[in-house]
C-alpha positions as CSV (number, residue, x, y, z in Angstrom):
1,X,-18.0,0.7,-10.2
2,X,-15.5,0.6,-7.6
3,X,-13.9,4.1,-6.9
4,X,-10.8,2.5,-6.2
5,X,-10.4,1.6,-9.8
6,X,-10.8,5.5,-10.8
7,X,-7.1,6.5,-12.0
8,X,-7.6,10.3,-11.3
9,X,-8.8,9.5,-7.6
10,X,-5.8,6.9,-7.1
11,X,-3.6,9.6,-8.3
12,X,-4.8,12.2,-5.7
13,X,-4.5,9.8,-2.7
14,X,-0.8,8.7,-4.0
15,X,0.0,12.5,-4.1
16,X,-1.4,12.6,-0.8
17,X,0.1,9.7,0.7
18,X,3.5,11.3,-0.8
19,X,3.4,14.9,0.9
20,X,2.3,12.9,4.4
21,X,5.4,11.5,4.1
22,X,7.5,14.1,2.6
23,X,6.2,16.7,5.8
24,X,7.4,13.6,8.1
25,X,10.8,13.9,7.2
26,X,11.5,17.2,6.7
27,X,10.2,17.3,10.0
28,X,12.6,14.8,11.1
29,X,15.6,17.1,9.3
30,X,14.0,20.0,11.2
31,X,14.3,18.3,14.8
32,X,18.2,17.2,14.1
33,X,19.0,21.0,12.8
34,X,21.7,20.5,15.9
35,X,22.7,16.7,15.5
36,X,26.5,16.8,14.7
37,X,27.2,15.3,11.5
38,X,23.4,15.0,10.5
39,X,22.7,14.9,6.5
40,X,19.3,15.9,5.7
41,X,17.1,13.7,3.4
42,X,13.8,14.2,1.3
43,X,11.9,12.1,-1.2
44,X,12.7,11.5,-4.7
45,X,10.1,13.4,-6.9
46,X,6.4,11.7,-7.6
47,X,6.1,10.5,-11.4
48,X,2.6,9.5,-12.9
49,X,2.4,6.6,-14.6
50,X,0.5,6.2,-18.3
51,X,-2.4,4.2,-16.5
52,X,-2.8,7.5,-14.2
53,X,-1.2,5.8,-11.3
54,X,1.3,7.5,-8.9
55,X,4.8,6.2,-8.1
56,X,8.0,7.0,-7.1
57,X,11.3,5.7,-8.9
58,X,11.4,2.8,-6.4
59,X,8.1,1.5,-7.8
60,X,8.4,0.1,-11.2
61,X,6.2,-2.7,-11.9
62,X,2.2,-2.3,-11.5
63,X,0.1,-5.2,-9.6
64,X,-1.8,-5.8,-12.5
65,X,-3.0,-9.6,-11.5
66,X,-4.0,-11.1,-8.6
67,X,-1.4,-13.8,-8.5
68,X,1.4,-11.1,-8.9
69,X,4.1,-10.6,-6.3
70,X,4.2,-7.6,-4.5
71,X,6.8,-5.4,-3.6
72,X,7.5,-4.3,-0.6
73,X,8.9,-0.8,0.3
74,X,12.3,-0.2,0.0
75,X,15.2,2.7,0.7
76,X,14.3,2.5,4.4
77,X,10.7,4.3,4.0
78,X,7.8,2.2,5.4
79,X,5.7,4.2,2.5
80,X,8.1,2.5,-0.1
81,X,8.6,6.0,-1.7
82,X,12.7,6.3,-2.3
83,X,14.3,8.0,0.1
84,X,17.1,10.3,-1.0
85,X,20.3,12.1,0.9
86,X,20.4,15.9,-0.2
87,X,23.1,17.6,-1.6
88,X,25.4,18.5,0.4
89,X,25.4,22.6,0.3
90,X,26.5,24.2,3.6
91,X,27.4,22.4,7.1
92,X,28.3,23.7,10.5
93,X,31.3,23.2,12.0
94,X,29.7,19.7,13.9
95,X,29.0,18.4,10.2
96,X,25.2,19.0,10.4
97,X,23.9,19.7,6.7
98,X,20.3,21.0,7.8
99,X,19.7,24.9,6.7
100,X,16.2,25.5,8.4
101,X,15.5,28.1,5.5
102,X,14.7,25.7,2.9
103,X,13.6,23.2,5.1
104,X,10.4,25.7,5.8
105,X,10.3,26.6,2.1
106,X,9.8,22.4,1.4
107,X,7.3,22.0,4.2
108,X,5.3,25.0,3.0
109,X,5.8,23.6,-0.6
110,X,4.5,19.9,0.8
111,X,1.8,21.6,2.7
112,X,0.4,23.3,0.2
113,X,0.5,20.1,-2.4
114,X,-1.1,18.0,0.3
115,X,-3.8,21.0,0.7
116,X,-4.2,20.8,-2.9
117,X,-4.6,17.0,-3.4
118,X,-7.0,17.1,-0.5
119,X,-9.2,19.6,-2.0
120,X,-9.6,18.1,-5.3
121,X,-10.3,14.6,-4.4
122,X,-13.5,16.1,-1.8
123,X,-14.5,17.8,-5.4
124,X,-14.3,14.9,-7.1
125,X,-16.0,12.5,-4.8
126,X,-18.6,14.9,-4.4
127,X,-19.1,15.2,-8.1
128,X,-19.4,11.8,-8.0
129,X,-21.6,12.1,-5.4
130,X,-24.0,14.5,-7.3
131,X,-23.5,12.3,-10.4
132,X,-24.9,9.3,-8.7
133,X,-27.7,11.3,-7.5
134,X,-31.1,11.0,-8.6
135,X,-32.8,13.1,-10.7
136,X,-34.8,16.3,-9.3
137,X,-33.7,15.4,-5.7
C-alpha cells in the first residue's frame, strides 16, 4: 500500500503545507508594518473534504483519474490556497492596515498548528512503522 493514498496522512501534510504558507505571509504583513497604504492579507480557512482530503475554497474538484485536468493555483498564491485581504480594522495615517498585535497572535496560532500537524504525522508514520514490523523483533 502506498502511504500516499492514506487520507489521514494526506490531511496532515495539507495542514502542513497550509500553515507553511500561512507563517509566509503574515511574515510578509509583518515586514510592510511601515509600507504606506499596505493592506494586510492571510489565507482563507482549511476545509476537509469527505474523502479526508485537505483544501481550501479555491480547490473544488478532486483529481480522481489520471486523464483529469489539473488545476493550477490561483488568487496569486503559488500553493494555490486562496488568498484573502483582511478586514480593514485600524490604519495609520500613511493607510497601512497592519496591527503587529494580531499579526504575532496568527503566527503563534500558525506555529503551533504546523507544530501540531508535524507531530502527529511522525506518530503516525511510526505506528505505521511498528505495524509493518515483524513480530518479536
Amino acid at each position: 500500500m502506498d502511504i500516499s493514498n492514506i487520507p489521514l496522512l494526506n490531511m496532515l501534510r495539507s495542514q502542513a503545507k497550509y500553515q507553511s504558507e500561512r507563517q509566509r505571509l503574515i511574515a510578509q504583513n509583518v515586514a510592510n508594518a511601515d509600507t504606506p497604504n499596505f493592506m494586510p492579507s492571510d489565507l482563507a480557512p482549511l476545509t476537509v473534504k469527505g474523502n479526508g482530503q485537505s483544501s481550501s475554497t479555491t480547490l473544488g474538484m478532486s483529481l480522481t483519474q489520471p486523464g483529469h485536468i489539473q488545476r493550477t493555483a490561483q488568487a496569486g498564491s503559488d500553493s494555490g490556497f486562496k488568498v484573502k485581504q483582511e478586514a480593514k480594522t485600524e490604519a495609520t495615517l500613511g493607510g497601512n492596515g497592519v496591527d503587529l498585535e494580531d499579526q504575532m497572535m496568527k503566527m503563534s496560532e500558525a506555529r503551533m498548528n504546523y507544530d501540531a500537524a508535524i507531530s502527529f504525522y511522525q506518530k503516525s508514520m511510526n505506528l505505521l512503522k511498528m505495524a509493518a514490523r515483524t513480530p518479536g523483533r
